[in-house]
LOVEX-568403 format. One record per residue (C-alpha): residue number from 1; residue in three letters; x, z, y. Coordinates in steps of 0.2 Angstrom, whole numbers, plus 2048, in hexadecimal, padded with zeros to 3 digits. Layout:
<rs>
   k   r  xx  zz  yy
 NUM ala   X   Z   Y
...
</rs>
This chain:
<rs>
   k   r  xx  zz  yy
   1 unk B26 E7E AF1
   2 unk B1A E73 AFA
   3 unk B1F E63 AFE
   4 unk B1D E65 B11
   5 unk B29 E71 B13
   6 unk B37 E63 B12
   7 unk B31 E5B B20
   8 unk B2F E6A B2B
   9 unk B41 E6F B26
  10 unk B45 E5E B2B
  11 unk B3F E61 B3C
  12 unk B47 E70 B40
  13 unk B55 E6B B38
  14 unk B58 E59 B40
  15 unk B4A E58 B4D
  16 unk B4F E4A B56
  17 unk B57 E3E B4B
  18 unk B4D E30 B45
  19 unk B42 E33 B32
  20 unk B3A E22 B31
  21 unk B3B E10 B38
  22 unk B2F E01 B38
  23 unk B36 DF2 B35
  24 unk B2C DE2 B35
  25 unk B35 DD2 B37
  26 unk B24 DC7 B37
  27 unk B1F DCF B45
  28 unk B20 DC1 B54
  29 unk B2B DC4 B60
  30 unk B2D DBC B75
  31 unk B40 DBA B72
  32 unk B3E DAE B62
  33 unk B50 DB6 B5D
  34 unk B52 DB2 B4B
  35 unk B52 DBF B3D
  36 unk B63 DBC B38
  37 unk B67 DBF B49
  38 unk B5E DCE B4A
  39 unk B68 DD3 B3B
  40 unk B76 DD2 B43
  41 unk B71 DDD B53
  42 unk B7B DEC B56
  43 unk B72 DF2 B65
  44 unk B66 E02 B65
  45 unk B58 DF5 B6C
  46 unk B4A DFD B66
  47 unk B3A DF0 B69
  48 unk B3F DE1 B5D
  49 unk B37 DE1 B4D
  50 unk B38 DF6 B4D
  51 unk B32 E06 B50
  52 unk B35 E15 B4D
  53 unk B32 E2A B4B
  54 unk B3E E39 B4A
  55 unk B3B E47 B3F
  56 unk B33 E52 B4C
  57 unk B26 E44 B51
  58 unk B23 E41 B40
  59 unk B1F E55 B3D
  60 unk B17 E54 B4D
  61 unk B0A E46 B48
  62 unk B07 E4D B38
  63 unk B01 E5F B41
  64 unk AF5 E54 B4A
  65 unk AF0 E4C B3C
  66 unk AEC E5E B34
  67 unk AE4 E66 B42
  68 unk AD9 E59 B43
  69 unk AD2 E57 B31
  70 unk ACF E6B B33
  71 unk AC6 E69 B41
  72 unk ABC E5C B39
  73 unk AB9 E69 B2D
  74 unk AC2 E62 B1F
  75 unk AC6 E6E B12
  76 unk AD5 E74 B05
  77 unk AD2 E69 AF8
  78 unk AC7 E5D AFF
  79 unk ACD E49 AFE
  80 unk AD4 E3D B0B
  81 unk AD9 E2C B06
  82 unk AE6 E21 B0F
  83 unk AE4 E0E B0D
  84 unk AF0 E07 B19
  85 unk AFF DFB B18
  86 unk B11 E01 B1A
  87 unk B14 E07 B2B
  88 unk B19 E18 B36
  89 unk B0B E1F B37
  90 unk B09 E1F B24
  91 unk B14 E2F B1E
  92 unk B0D E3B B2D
  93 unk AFB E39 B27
  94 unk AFE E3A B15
  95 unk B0B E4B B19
  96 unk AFB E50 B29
  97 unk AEF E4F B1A
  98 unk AFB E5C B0E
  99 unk AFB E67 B1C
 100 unk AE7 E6A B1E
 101 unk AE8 E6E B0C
 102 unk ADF E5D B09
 103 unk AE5 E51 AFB
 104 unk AEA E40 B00
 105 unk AE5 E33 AF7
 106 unk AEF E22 AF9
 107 unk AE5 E12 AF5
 108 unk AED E00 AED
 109 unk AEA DF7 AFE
 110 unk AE7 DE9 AF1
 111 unk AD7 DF0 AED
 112 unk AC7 DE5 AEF
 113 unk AB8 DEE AF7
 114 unk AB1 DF3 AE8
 115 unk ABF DFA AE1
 116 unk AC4 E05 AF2
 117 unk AB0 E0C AF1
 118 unk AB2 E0E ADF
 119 unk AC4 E18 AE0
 120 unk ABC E24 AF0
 121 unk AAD E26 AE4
 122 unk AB9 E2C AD5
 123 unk AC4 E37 AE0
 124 unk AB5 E3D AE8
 125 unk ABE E39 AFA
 126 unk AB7 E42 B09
 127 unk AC2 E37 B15
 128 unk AC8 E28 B15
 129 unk AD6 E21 B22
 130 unk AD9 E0D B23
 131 unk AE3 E02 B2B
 132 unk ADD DF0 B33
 133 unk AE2 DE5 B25
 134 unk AD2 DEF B1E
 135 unk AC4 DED B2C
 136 unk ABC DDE B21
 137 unk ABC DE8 B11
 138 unk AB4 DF9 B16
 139 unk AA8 DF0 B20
 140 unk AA3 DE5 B11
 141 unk A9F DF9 B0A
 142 unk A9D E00 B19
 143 unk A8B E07 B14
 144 unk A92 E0E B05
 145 unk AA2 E14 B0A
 146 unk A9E E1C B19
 147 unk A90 E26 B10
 148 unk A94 E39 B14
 149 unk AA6 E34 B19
 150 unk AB1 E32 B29
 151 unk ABC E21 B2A
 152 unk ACA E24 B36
 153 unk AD2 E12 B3D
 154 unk AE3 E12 B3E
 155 unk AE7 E02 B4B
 156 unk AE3 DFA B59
 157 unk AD1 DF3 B5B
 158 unk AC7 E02 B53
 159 unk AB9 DFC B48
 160 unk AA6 E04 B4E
 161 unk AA4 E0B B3B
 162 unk AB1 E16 B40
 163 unk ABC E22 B4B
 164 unk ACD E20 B52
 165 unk ADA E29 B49
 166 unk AE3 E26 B5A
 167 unk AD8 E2F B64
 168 unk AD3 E39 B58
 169 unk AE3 E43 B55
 170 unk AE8 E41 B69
 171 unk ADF E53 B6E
 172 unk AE6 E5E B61
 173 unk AF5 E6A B5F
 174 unk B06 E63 B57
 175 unk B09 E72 B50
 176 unk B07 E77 B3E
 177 unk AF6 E7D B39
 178 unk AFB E8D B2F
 179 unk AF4 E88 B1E
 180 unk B00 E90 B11
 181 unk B03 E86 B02
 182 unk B09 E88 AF2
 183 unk B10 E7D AE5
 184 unk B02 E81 AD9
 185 unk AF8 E77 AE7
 186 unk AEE E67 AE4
 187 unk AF7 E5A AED
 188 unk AF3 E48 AE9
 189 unk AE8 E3C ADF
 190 unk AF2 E2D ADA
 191 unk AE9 E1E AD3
 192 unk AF1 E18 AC1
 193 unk AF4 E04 AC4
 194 unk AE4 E00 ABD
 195 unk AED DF1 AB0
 196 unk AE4 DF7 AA0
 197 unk AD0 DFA AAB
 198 unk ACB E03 AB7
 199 unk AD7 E11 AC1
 200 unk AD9 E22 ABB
 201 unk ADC E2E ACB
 202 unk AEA E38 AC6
 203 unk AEC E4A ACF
 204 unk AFD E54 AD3
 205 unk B02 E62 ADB
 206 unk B0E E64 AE8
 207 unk B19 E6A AD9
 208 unk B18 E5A AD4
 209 unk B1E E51 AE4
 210 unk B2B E5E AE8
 211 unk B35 E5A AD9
 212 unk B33 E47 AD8
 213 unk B3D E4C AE8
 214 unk B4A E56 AE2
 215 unk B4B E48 AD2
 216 unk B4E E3A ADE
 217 unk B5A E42 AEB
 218 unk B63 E4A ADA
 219 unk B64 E39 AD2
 220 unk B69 E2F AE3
 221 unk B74 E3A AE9
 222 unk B6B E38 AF8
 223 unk B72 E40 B0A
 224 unk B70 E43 B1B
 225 unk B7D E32 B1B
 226 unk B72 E28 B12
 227 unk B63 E1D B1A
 228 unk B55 E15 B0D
 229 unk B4F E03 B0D
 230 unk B3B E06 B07
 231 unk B33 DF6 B05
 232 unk B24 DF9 AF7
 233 unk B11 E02 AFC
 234 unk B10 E13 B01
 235 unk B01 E14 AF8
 236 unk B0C E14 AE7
 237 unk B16 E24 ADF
 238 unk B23 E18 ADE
 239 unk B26 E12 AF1
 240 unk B23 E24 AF6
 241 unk B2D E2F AEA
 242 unk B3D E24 AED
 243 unk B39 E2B AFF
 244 unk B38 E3B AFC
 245 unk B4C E3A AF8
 246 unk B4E E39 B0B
 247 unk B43 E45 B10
 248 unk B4A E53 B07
 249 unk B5B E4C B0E
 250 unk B55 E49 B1D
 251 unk B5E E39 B1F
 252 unk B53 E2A B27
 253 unk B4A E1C B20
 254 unk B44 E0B B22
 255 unk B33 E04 B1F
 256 unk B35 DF1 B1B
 257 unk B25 DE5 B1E
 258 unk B28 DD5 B14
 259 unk B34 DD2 B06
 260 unk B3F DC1 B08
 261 unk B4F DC1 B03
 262 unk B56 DBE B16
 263 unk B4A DCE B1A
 264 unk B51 DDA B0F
 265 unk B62 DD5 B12
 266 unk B60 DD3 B24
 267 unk B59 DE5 B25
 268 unk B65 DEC B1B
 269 unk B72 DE4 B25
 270 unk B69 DEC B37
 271 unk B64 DFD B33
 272 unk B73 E01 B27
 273 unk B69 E04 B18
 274 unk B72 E0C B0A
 275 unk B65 E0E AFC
 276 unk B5A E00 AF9
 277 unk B4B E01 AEB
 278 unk B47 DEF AE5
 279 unk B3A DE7 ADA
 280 unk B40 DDD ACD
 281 unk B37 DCD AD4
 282 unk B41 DD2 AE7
 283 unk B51 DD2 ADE
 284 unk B4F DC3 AD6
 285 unk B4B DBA AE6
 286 unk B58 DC1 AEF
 287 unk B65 DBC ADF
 288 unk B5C DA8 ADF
 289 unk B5D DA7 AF4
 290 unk B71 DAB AEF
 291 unk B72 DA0 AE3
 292 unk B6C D92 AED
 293 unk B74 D97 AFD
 294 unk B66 D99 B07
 295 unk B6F DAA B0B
 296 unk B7E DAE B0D
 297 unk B86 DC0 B0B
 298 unk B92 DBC B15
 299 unk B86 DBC B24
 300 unk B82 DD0 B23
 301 unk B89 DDF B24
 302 unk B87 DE7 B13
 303 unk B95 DEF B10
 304 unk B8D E01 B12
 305 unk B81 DFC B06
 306 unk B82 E06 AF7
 307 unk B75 E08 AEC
 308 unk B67 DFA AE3
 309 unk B5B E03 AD8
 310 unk B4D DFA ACE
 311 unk B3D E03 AC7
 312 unk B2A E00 AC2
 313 unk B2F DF4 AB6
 314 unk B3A DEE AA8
 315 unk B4A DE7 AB0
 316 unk B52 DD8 AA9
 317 unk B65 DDC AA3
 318 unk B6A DCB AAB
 319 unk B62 DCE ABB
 320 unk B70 DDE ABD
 321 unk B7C DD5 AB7
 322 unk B7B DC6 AC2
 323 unk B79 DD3 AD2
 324 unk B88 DDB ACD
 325 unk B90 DCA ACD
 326 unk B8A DC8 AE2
 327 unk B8C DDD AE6
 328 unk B99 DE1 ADA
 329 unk B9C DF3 AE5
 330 unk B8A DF9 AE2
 331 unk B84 E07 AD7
 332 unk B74 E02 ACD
 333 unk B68 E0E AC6
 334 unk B55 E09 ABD
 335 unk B48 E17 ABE
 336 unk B38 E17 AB3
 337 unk B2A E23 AB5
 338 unk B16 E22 AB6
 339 unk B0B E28 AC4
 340 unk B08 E36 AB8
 341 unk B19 E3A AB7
 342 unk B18 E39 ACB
 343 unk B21 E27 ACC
 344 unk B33 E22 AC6
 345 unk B40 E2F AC0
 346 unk B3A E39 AB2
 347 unk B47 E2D AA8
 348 unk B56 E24 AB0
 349 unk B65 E1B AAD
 350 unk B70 E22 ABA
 351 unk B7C E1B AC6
 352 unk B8B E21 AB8
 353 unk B83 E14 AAA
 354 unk B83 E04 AB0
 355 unk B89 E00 A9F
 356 unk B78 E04 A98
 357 unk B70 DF9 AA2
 358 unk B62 DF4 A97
 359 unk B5D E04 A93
 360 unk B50 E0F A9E
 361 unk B5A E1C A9D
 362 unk B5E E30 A99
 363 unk B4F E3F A9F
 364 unk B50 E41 AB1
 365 unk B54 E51 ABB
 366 unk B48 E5E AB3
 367 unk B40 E51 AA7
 368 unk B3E E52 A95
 369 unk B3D E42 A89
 370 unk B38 E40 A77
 371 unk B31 E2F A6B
 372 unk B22 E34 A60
 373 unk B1A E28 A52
 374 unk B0A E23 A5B
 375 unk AFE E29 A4C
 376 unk B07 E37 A45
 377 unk B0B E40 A57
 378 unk B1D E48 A4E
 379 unk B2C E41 A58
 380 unk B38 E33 A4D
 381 unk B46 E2E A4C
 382 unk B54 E27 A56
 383 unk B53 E16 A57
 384 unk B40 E16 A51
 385 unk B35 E0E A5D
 386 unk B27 E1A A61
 387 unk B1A E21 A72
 388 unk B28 E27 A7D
 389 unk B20 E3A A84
 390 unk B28 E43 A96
 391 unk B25 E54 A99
 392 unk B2A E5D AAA
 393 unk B26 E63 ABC
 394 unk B21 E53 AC0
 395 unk B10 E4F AB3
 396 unk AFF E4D ABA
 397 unk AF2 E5B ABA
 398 unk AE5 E51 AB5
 399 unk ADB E42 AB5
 400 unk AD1 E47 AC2
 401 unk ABF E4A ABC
 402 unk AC2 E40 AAB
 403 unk AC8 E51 A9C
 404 unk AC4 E43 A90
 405 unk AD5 E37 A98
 406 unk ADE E46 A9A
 407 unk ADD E4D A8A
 408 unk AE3 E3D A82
 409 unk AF2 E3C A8D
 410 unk AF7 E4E A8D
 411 unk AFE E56 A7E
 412 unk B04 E6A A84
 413 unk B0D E63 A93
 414 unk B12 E53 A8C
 415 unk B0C E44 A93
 416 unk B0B E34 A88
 417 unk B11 E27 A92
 418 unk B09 E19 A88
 419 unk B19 E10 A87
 420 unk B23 E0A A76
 421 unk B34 E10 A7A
 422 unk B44 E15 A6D
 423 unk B54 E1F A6E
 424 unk B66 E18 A6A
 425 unk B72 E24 A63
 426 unk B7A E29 A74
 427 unk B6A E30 A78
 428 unk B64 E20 A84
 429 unk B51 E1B A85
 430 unk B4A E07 A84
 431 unk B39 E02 A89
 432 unk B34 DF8 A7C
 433 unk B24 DF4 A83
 434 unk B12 DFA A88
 435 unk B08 DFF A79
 436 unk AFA DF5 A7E
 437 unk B05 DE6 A82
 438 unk B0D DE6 A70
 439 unk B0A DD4 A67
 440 unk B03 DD6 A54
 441 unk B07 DC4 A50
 442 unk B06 DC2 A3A
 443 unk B08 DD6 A38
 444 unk B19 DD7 A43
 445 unk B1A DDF A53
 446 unk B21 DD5 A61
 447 unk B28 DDF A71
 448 unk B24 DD3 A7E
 449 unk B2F DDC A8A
 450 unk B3F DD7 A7C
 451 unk B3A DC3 A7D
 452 unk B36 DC4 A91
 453 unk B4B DCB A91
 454 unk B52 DBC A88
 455 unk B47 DAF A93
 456 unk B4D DB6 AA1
 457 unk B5D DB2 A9B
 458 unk B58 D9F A9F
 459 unk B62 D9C AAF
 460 unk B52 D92 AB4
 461 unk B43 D9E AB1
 462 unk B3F DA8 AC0
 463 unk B33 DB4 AB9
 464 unk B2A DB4 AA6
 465 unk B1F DC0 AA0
 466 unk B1A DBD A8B
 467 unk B07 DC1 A87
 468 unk AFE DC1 A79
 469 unk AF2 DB2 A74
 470 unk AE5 DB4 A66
 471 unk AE9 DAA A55
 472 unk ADD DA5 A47
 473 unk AEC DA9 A3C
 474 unk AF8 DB3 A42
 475 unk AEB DBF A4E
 476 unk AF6 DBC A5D
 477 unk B03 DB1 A62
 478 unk B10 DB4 A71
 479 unk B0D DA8 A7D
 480 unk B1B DA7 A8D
 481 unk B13 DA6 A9D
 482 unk B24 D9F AA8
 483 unk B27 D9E AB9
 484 unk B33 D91 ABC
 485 unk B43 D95 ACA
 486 unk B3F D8C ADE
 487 unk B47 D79 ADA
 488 unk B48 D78 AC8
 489 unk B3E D70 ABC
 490 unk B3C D75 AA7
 491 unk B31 D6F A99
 492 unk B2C D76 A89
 493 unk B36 D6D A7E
 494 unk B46 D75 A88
 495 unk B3F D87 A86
 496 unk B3A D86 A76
 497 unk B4C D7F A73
 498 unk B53 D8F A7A
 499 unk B49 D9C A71
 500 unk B4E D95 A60
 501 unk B5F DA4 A61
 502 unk B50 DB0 A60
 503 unk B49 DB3 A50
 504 unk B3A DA9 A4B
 505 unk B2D DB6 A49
 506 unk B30 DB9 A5D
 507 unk B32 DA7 A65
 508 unk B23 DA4 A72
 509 unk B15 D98 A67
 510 unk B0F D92 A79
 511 unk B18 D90 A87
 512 unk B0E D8F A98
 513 unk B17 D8C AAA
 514 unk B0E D94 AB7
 515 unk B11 DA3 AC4
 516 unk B14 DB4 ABF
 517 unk B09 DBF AC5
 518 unk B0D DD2 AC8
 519 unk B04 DE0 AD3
 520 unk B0B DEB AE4
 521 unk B17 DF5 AD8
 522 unk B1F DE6 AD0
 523 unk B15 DE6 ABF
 524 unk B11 DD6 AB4
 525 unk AFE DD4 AB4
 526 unk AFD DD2 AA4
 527 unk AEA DD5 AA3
 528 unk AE6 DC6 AAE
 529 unk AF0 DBD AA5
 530 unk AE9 DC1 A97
 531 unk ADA DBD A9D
 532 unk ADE DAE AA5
 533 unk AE9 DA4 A96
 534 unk AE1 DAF A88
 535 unk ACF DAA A89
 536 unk AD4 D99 A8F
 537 unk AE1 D96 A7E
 538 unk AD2 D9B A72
 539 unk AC5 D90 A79
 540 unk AD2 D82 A79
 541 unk AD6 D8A A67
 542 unk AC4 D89 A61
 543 unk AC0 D79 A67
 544 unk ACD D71 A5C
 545 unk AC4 D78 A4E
</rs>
């Protein structure tokens, strides 16, 4: 089925119960009450940091949305990209973009200008709607950008270069348009994360986003009870695919701008969130303002709180236990997937493993797994490391426009996933690490993912992410890029001290402190610091002699 069937159920079904909420706790407000305050609020006031949209209104705005883009003369098949930040009128233009038969196309709003014109470019975009945090970059390209394209401003103050989505949406029908769409239907171009070059745009179906759907509200158990804390971009499978859990329940969510501890907790605490999806950088933060008591469970109202799940990177074992230690009641999955796969769940843990924490997982709903030796192609054995493959409803189409990408990621319905993963003997998969982040350090592979687990075990490292650093000798070393915990200090001597019970083939050669940097989604950018410490170590190398 087409994806926008769910929300048209969801309309008839529960017209006039509320879908989505906007919460945004940086938002000034007359009343100066303080968020913890506010957290604390029981009322149905709806004007301090909030807004929201029932399902109807939601259906209702994404008709307009439709009607409009036909009127425009925009086609089945033809592009419409979103670069916006996180807010209501987010999901009814990506769902009133499905229902012209268009394909949305969600941008990183981290995107320089350069990169937004190259991404329309490469997903040949016919349309492109912004939000105000992007008037300085479209108009830097504006010339370019705007070339044979309508830019539709979504906000208050609406730029000359383009037209209001406001008013432009005002005169027509809220009713649905009519176009019949099938699951065979193009639906979206995703842009891969762009750490190894430039992004690929990645098309699916709305096969593809109608079972992500199913997988999450299968995996979740979510219900109509149930109301989902999302704090990550829209623009990525991730944030959006958690979503979808709600949408085919038809239970509401929660759109969170800003990610401090007191704001997730405080939000949680208001709205009675029972799902929340974190980062592993959010968690950590939350775990270090508990440890340092600059909040204070006792001050919100969590006990409805039901579920934390972590995905989009590896998660440390010692993060979930120390959670578990501060939310003993929760159930805690990990979900891993690709934009290819359509975001997290082709492989989970499951709320019923918590004992496996560690591992990525088992296949999700409808997904199939296997390890394959990287040259050969044939699948190893367990407890081989090898190129984890998926295959299921969920793979990409294509690369769009690019045969060559897609042929070498696409083997009869499998995609290689480009990660090193292995089995255990209960059938449970481990990221071992990217292939293009393996170390070759003196003929020996070293996972960096396997050393980043045991420094994080360091009760003082906040964050670490291990890269490699060319070696006369050796080829590459590990180097340890660590990001030291809000109060504490650390030298080398005492690192180096602590990773002497790892073997001596995988102990960091060069320890640097400095921040960690990771993108939207949660990912170590190892590229840049690559980049950044790599070039800089083999000047410093050369120059020694």
């Amino acid at each position: 089925m087409a994806i926008t069937e769910y929300l048209e159920k969801n309309r008839k079904l529960y017209g006039d119960e509320v879908a989505l909420v906007e919460v945004n706790p940086e938002q000034e407000d007359t009343r100066k009450i303080t968020w913890k305050e506010y957290s604390l609020i029981q009322s149905t006031d709806k004007t301090f940091y909030r807004r929201e949209i029932t399902w109807r209104v939601f259906d209702e705005k994404a008709n307009r949305m439709a009607n409009m883009l036909l009127a425009r003369g925009v086609k089945r098949g033809d592009k419409v990209a979103i670069l916006m930040m996180n807010c209501l009128e987010w999901l009814p233009v990506y769902f009133g973009i499905l229902k012209a038969g268009a394909i949305a196309v969600p941008l990183n709003f981290r995107y320089t200008a350069d990169e937004i014109l190259y991404c329309c470019n490469l997903a040949d975009v016919d349309i492109l709607v912004f939000g105000p945090e992007f008037i300085g970059r479209i108009e830097s390209v504006e010339e370019k950008i705007s070339k044979n394209r309508l830019l539709i401003y979504v906000g208050e103050g609406c730029p000359t270069f383009a037209e209001s989505y406001r008013e432009l949406v005002a005169d027509y029908p809220s009713k649905a348009p009519g176009i019949e769409l099938k699951e065979s239907d193009d639906a979206a171009i995703y842009f891969s994360s762009g750490t190894t070059g430039f992004p690929k745009a990645i098309l699916h179906t709305h096969q593809s986003l109608s079972h992500a759907a199913l997988v999450e509200q299968k995996h979740h158990s979510t219900s109509r009870s149930d109301c989902f804390l999302c704090i990550p971009p829209l623009y990525h499978t991730g944030a959006k695919m958690h979503w979808f859990g709600s949408l085919v329940s038809g239970s509401r969510a929660v759109l969170l701008k800003g990610t401090k501890p007191e704001y997730i907790l405080g939000t949680v605490s208001r709205e009675k969130c029972t799902i929340v999806w974190l980062l592993v950088p959010w968690a950590q933060d939350i775990l270090d303002a508990l440890d340092r008591g600059d909040v204070k469970i006792g001050d919100y109202s969590l006990e409805q709180w039901r579920l934390m799940h972590i995905g989009a990177q590896p998660v440390p074992p010692s993060l979930i236990k120390h959670w578990l230690e501060y939310f003993p009641g929760h159930q805690y999955d990990t979900n891993y997937g690709l934009s290819e796969s359509i975001g997290p769940g082709c492989v989970h843990l499951g709320v019923e493993n918590t004992r496996k924490v560690g591992a990525i997982g088992v296949p999700g709903f409808g997904w199939e797994c296997k390890i394959v030796d990287g040259e050969t192609g044939k699948e190893v054995e367990k407890g081989k490391a090898g190129i984890l493959y998926v295959k299921g409803p969920g793979v990409m189409k294509e690369y769009y426009n690019d045969p060559e990408a897609t042929k070498a990621v696409l083997h009869d319905g499998w995609l290689d996933t480009g990660d090193v993963a292995q089995q255990d003997e209960e059938g449970f998969y481990y990221l071992v690490d990217r292939a293009k982040d393996v170390i070759v350090s003196g003929g020996e592979n070293l996972y960096p993912v396997q050393i980043e687990d045991f420094l994080r075990k360091n009760d003082k490292i906040h964050d670490v992410a291990v890269i490699g650093l060319p070696d006369k000798r050796l080829g590459e070393i590990a180097g340890a890029v660590i990001q030291i915990k809000e109060g504490m200090t650390a030298t080398e001597d005492e690192i180096n001290e602590f990773c002497k019970e790892l073997p001596r083939y995988k102990r960091p050669r060069k320890i640097i402190f400095a921040p960690v940097p990771r993108n939207p989604t949660g990912k170590i950018e190892k590229p840049k610091l690559r980049k950044m410490y790599g070039e800089e170590y083999l000047v410093a190398f050369e120059n020694k002699g």
